[in-house]
N, C-alpha and C positions, 0 to 999 in steps of 0.2 A: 193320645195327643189331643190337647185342648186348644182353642185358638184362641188368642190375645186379642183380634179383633176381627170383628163382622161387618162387612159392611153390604147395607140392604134396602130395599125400598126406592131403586132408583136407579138408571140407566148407566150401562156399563161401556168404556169403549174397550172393547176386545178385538185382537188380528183380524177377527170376524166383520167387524163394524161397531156400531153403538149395537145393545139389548139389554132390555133389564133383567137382571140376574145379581145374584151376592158372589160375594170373594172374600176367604178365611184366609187370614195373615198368621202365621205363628214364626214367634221369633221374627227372623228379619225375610221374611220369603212369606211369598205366598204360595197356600197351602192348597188352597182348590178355588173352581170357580164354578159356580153352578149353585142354585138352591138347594138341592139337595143335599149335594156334594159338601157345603159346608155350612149346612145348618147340621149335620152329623159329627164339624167339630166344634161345633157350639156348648160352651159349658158355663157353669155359676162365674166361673169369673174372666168370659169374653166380655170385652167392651165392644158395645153392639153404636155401630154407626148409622144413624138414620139417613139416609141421601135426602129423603123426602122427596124425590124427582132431580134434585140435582147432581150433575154427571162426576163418575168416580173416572178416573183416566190415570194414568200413568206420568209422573214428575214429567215435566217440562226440564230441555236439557237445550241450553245458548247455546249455538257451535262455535260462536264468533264474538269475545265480548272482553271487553279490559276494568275489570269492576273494582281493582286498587284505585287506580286515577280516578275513575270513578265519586269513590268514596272520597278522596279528598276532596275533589270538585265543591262537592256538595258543601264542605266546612271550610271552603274558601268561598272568592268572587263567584256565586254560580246565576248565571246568568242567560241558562235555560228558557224561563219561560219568559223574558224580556219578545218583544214581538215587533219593536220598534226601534229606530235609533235612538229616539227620546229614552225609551225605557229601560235602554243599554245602558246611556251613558248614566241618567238616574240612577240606576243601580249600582253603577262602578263609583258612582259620589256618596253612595249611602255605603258602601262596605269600603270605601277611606275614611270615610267620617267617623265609622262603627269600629275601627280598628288603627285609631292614632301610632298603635305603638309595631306595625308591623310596617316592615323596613322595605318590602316589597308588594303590590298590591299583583295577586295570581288566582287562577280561576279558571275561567271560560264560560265555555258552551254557549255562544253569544249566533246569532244567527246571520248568513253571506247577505240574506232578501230585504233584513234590517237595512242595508248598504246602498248606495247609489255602487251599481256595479256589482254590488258584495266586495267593495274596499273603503274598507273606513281608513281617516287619516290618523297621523300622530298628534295634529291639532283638536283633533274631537278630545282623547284622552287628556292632551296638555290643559284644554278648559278645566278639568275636572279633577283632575289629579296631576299636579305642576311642578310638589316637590319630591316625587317619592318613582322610582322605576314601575312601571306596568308592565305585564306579560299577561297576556289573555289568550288560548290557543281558542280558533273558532270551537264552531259543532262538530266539524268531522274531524277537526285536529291534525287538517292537512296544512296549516297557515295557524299564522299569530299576529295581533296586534299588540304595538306598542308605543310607549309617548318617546318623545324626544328624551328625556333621562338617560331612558334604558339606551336607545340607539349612540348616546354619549358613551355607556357606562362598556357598553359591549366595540366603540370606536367605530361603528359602521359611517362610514360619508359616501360621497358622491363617486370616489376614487376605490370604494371596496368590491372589489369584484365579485360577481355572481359564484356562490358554487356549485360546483358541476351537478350535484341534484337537488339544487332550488333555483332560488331568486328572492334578489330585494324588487319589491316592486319601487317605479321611480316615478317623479313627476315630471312633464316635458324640460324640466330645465338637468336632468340627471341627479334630483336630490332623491335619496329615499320618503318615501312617504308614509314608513311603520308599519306596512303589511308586509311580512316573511312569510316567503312559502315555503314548502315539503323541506329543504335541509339547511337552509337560510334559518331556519327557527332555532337551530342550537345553537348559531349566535348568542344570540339572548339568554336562550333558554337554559343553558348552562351556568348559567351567573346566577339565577334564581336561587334562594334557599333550600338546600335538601333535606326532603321529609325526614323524619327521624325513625328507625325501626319501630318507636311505638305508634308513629302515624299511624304509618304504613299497615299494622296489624291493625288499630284502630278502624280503618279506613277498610279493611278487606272486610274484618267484621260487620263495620256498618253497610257496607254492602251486600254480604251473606243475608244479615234479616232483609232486609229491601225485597232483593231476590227472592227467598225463600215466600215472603208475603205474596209474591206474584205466581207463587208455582212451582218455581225454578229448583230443582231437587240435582243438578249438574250442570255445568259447561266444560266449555276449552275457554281459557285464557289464552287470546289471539296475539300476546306479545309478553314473553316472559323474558327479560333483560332490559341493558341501554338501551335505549330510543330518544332522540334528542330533546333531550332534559330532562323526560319523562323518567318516572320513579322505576328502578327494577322489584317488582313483587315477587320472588324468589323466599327470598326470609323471610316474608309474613307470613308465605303458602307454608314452610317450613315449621317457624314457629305453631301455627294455626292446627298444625295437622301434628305433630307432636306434643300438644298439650290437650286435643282433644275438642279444640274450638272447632278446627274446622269441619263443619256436618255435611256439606256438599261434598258432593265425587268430580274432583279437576283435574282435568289435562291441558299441562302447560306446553304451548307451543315457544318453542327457545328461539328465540331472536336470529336471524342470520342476519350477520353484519355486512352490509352489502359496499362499504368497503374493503371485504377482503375476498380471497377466494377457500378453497378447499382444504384448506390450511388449514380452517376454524372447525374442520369436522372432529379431528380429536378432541378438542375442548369441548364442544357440545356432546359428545361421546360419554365423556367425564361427567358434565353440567346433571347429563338423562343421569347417571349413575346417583348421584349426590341429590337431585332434587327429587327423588322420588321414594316417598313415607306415606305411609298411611292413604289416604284421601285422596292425595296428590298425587300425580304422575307428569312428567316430564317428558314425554314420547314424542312429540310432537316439533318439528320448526317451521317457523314463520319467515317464509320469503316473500318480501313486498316488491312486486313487481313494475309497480306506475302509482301514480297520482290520482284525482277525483276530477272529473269531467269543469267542473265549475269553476276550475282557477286553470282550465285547459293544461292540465298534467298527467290525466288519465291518458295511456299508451294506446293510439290509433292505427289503422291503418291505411286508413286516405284523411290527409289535412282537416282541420279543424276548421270551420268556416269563420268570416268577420261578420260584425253587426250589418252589411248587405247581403249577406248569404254568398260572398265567394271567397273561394279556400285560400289559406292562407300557407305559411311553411312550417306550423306549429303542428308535428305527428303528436305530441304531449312527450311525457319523459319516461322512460326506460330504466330502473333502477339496479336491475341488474342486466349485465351483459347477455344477450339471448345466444350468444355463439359458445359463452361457458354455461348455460342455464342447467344443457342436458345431461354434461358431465355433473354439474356436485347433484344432480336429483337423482341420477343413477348410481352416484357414491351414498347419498342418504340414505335410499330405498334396498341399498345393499345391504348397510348399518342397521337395517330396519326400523329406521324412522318414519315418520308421517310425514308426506310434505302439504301446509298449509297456504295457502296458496293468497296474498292481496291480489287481486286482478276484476279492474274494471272497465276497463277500455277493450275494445276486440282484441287489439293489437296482445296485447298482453295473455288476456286471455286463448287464444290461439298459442303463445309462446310457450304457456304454462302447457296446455294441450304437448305440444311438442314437446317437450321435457319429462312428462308423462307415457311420451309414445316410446321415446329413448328408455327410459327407465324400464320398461316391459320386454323391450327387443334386449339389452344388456341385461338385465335377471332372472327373464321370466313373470308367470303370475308371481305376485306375493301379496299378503293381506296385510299391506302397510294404508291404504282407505286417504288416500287421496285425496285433497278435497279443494276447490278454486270457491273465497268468496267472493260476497260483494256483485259480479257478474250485471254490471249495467250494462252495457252494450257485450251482446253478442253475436257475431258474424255465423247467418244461418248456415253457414256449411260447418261451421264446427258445433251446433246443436248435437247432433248424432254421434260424436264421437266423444262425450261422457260417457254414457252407457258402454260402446264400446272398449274403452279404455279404462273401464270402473273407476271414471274421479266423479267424484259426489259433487252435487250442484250445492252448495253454502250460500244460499239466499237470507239478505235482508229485506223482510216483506214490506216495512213499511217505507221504504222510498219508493217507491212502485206507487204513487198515485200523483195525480196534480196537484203542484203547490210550486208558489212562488220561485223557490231553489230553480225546479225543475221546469217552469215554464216562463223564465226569465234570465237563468243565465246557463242551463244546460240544450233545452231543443233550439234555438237559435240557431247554435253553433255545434250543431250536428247537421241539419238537416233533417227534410221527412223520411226520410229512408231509412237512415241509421234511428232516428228516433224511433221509430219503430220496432227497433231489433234492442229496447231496450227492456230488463227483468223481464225475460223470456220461461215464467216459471211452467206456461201449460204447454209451450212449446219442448220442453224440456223434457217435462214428464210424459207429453205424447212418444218422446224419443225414448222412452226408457229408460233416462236418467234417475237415481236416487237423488231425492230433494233431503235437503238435512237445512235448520234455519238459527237465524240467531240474530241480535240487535246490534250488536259495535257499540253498544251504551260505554261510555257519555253520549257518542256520536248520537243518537235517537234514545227513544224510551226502552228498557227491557222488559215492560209488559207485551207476552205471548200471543195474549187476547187481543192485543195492539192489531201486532202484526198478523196474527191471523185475521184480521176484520181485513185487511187492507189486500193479503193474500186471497180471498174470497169475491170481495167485490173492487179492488183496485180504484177503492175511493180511502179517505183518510176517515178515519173515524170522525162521527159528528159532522162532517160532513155531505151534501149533498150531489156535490158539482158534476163535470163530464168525467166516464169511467175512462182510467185511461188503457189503451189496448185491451178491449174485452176478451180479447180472442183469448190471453195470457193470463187470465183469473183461474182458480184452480179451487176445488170442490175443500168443504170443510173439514171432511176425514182426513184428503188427503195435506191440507195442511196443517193439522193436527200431528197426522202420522210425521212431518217435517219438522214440528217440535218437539217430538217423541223418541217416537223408533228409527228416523231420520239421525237423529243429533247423536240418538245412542251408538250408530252403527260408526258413526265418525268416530266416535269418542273411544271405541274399544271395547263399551262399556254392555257387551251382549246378554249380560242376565239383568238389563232393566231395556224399558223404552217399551214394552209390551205388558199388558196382563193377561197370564197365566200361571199356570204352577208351577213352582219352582224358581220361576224371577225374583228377583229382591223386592221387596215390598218399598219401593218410591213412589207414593204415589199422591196425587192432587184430587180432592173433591170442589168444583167449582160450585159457585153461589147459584147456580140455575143450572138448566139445558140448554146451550145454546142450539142446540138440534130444533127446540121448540116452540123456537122466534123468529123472527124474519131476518134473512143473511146483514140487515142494514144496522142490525143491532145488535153483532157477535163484538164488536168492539167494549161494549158494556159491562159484558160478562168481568165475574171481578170471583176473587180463589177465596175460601171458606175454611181449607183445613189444606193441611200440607205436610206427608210424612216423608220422612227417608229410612231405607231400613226398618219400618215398621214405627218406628219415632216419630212424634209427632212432633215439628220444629217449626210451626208457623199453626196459630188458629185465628179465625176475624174476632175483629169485639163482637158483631152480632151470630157468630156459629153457635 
């Protein structure tokens, strides 16, 4: 037995920790790991990988990420890195200008802190774009802005009632003012033009290299169906993964319609049967429990305060019923699904808990890997009882620092208390919770290095400012091991996330050590080579 490749000359992360040492891949596995061990399968025709001191580690795998949308984002309105009102609406006037001939202007990623409040009006976009409908869903794609067109085109007035899991936001006189939030959005949203299956694969594609450039050798897709308006990536994962495109290993979590009840478990029964080929697997559903703290929709359990610091009647929103939660998670976990969890408010977070605890007393153990992300606010009495209850903590690292979002329109209206009890990741892992991580890109960046800079020292990359809750930083390994062996353990995905012999060969050589540098400059670190199965599917210009 010969190895196809060597990799040597540079620090290893092993179950162990970091050490420098080589690793012999043959075929799609690795074969040994040790010096010795596999410079004995060393032959004329290994391809010998120099590290040169830069860290070989194991693919990085998203727990939590929607990288269809994504993908379109980017070859529509993408309006990411705008940082200002000015530069919002700038950019929404250069991509009408740039695209005369499309009948609706869509896109997002546009930022709340831009905002007086984080609510832009209809009249911002009506300057700018006056004959044509707008749809623009924010950054976290809890809310959309739109011009007066679209609010024509979709009938919304004064007299249209709120639905029961959103809101039109209004001006004092009861007119809409073009911000929809959480289910209010598929007003609109719906009208919009639908991608076409070659988008759609287009769009996965160009998100697979992105990905792959970054490290990323697997995820979960954290919404696989309807979601209002939003594209279902089902057929492209399909397509992708039976012609061969698709080189990542995915687990789609399947939509739960949170208009219905336990009725929809046969179909999703079917869905796991039918969407799962190759690459792909469909094991997983996605129940969104509440809203985001910043348009006060995230599920609380004492009132959300006003801009004088006293409570108000707004607990935030509930999306599913918490009195049927524990029934369909105990019918899932029966089916042996995964249950996914959105939860970011205590309130929710505790519900999902509770649904988790049911599901254990009505089935017993089972290795269906549980998992609540997102996790901003967590009520320290339910810390301890992930571990207990084996649900995996699904952290996004990089909201976890200060920045405008978070210290203008979310600690206000919490409180110093609760603000406190928010991305609780060292509290977490002191309790023995598995950390497993991932980005929600669009929603943030899906660079790993991002969010482990931000996991380590709970500042934002480039950055200097006040750390926030230090106490809540978490060591390099172990957030490594949360994009690794974490994500893998969610994912089902047990013969990768680790190097040793016998796991699949997925693995990342980064452009340095970030072991080797000061923790203020792990967000720099940038990926150099990127295999899956032994395949090399991503190299830098400069590797």
């Amino acid at each position: 037995m010969q190895a196809d490749l060597l990799f040597t000359g540079g620090p290893v992360l092993t179950p162990d920790g970091p050490t420098t040492t080589s690793v012999a891949v043959v075929d799609d596995r690795i074969a040994a790991v040790g010096d010795a061990e596999a410079q004995e399968l060393t032959g004329p025709k290994t391809e010998v990988v120099d590290l040169a001191g830069r860290l070989l580690l194991p693919g990085f795998q998203d727990a939590h990420i929607h990288p269809v949308p994504a993908g379109l984002e980017l070859t529509q309105c993408d309006l990411t890195t705008a940082k200002t009102a000015r530069e919002t609406l700038a950019a929404v006037r250069a991509y009408a200008d740039a695209h005369p001939d499309r009948e609706w202007i869509t896109g997002g990623g546009w930022s709340m802190e831009a905002f007086e409040g984080g609510m832009p009006t209809k009249e911002l976009l009506d300057a700018v774009v006056p004959d044509r409908p707008v749809y623009l869903p924010n950054r976290d794609h809890h809310g959309a802005w739109v011009n007066s067109r679209a609010l024509r085109l979709a009938g919304i007035t004064r007299d249209t009632p709120d639905p029961v899991d959103g809101r039109f936001e209004r001006d004092a006189s009861g007119e809409p003012t073009g911000m929809l939030q959480e289910g209010a959005m598929q007003y609109v949203g719906r009208l919009t033009p639908a991608a076409t299956p070659a988008d759609r694969l287009a769009a996965l594609l160009h998100a697979q290299r992105h990905l792959h450039a970054l490290g990323i050798t697997a995820w979960q897709d954290a919404l696989v169906g309807d979601f209002l308006g939003m594209d279902d990536p089902s057929e492209a994962y399909l397509a992708a993964a039976r012609d061969g495109s698709l080189t990542a290993r995915v687990v789609g979590a399947l939509w739960w319609d949170r208009e219905r009840g336990a009725e929809q478990i046969p179909e999703l029964v079917e869905r796991r049967a039918a969407f799962s080929q190759g690459l792909f697997r469909a094991s997983s559903v996605k129940l969104m429990l509440d809203g985001v703290a910043e348009t006060g929709t995230a599920a609380l359990l004492d009132p959300y305060l006003d801009g004088c610091g006293c409570a108000t009647a707004n607990h935030g929103t509930s999306f599913l019923d918490p009195t049927q939660l524990p029934s369909y998670v105990s019918e899932l976990d029966a089916m042996g699904f995964q249950c996914h969890f959105h939860a970011l408010g205590d309130r929710a977070v505790r519900d999902a808990l509770d649904a988790i605890e049911a599901a254990r007393r009505a089935n017993g153990p089972s290795d269906t890997r549980p998992h609540l992300a997102h996790l901003q606010i967590v009520h320290p009495d339910d810390v301890p009882r992930f571990a207990r209850l084996g649900a995996t903590a699904n952290i996004q690292p990089l909201w976890a620092a200060h920045e405008p979002q978070m210290d203008k329109l979310t600690i206000p209206f919490l409180g110093p208390e609760r603000a406190a009890w928010q991305y609780p990741f060292g509290a977490l892992l002191r309790s023995g919770a598995t950390l497993a991580a991932g980005s929600d890109w669009p929603v943030s960046s899906p660079d790993p290095m991002r969010g482990i800079h931000v996991a380590v020292n709970r500042v934002s990359p480039g950055e200097s400012g006040p750390v926030f809750l230090p106490a809540e930083r978490i060591g390099l390994t172990t957030a490594l091991t949360a994009y690794t062996a974490g994500s893998a353990y969610v994912n089902h995905l047990d013969e990768t996330g680790t190097i040793r012999p016998g796991a699949l060969a997925d693995l990342v050589v980064l452009d340095r050590d970030p072991y080797a540098g000061p923790p203020e400059a792990i967000g720099e670190t940038g990926v150099a080579l990127t295999y899956v199965g032994g395949e090399r599917v991503y190299t830098a210009p400069d590797a």
